[in-house]
C-alpha angles and dihedrals in degrees: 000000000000123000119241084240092056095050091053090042091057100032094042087234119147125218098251092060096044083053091056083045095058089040092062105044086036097235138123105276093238084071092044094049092064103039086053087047092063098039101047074067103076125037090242089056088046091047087054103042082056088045081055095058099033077050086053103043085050094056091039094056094037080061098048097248093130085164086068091036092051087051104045092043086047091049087040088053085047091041090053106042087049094051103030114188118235119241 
């Protein structure tokens, strides 16, 4: 099995965005990790992991918790210019 670290290491993932990742999905983010790892691989599994924290910064900011809505627009921003999708 692989480690948290090795998935970020390979996928060039960081932990902060494999956290929004579990969150969402509402699983461990060593779980996450892995499953991140194989969709930032295609340009549909990047398309969707956006779609996550886009997903997240929608429901932050619908509850009021601007703080978590900040952070997760701000991780999205980074997400997307590191792994830009092809038009």
């Amino acid at each position: 099995m692989l480690s948290i670290r090795d998935c970020l290491d390979y996928c060039d993932l960081t932990e902060d965005e494999v956290a929004l990742i579990a969150e969402h999905e509402d699983i461990p983010d060593a779980a996450a990790a892995q499953m991140a790892c194989g969709l930032v691989q295609t340009p549909e599994g990047v398309l969707l992991l956006t779609n996550y924290m886009l997903d997240l910064i929608e429901r932050a900011t619908e509850r009021g918790d601007l703080e978590k809505a900040e952070q997760a627009r701000n991780l999205c921003a980074r997400f997307m210019a590191d792994h830009p999708l092809q038009h």
